[in-house]
C-alpha positions as CSV (number, residue, x, y, z in Angstrom):
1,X,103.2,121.2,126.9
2,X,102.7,119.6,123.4
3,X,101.2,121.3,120.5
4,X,98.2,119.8,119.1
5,X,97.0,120.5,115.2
6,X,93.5,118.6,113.7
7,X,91.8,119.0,110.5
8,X,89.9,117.1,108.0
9,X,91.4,115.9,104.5
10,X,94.9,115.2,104.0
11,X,95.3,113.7,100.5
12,X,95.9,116.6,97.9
13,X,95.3,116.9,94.4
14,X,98.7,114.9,93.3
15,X,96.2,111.8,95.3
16,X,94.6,109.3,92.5
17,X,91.5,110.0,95.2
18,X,91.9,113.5,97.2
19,X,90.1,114.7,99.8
20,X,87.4,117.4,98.6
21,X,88.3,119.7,101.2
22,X,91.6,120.0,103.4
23,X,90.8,122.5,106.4
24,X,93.6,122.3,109.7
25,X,92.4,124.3,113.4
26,X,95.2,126.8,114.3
27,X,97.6,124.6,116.9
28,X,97.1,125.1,120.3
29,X,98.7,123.9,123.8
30,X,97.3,120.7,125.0
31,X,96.3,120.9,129.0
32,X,94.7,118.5,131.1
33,X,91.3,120.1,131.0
34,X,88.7,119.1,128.6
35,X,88.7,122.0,125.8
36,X,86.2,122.2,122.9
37,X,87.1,123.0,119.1
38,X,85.6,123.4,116.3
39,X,86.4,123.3,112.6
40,X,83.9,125.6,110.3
41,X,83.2,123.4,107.4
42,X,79.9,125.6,106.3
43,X,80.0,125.9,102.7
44,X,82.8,123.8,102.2
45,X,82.9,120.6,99.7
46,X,82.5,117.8,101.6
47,X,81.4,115.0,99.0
48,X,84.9,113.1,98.6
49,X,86.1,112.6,102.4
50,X,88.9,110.3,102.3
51,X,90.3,111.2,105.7
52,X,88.0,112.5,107.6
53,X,89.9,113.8,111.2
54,X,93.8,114.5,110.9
55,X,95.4,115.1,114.1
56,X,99.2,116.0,115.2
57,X,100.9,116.8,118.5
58,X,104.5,117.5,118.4
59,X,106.9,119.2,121.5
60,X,107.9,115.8,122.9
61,X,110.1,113.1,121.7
62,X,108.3,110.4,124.3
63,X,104.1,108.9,123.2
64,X,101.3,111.3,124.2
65,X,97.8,110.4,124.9
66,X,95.6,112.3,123.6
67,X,91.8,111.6,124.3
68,X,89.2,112.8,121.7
69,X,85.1,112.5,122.7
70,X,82.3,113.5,120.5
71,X,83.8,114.1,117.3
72,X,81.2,114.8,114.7
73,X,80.0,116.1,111.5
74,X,76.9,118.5,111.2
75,X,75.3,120.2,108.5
């Protein structure tokens, strides 16, 4: 199965406009059932969000479809 990583902010601090926050979930195994994740973000500077959802799946050298639902920000 393919190994899935997702995060918010992927422009550093060598960026002429960084992301204010660069946070990654631990990878895990992508199934066929529906899982839910969740990124903490509480207390964390989100005022300059550049890129807002990273995601990357590597462990196959062929496309992957990966289907995201409901993917939001709360305070």
């Amino acid at each position: 199965m393919e190994l899935s990583e997702w995060g918010i902010g992927l422009l550093g601090d060598d960026a002429a406009y960084p992301d204010s926050v660069n946070r990654r979930h631990k990878p895990v195994r992508l199934t066929s059932d529906w899982q839910r994740y969740e990124i903490p973000l509480r207390g964390k500077d989100l005022t300059t969000i550049k890129t807002p959802f990273v995601i990357t799946v590597t462990g196959r050298s062929t496309p992957v479809t990966v289907y995201l639902d409901n993917i939001r920000f709360v305070r």
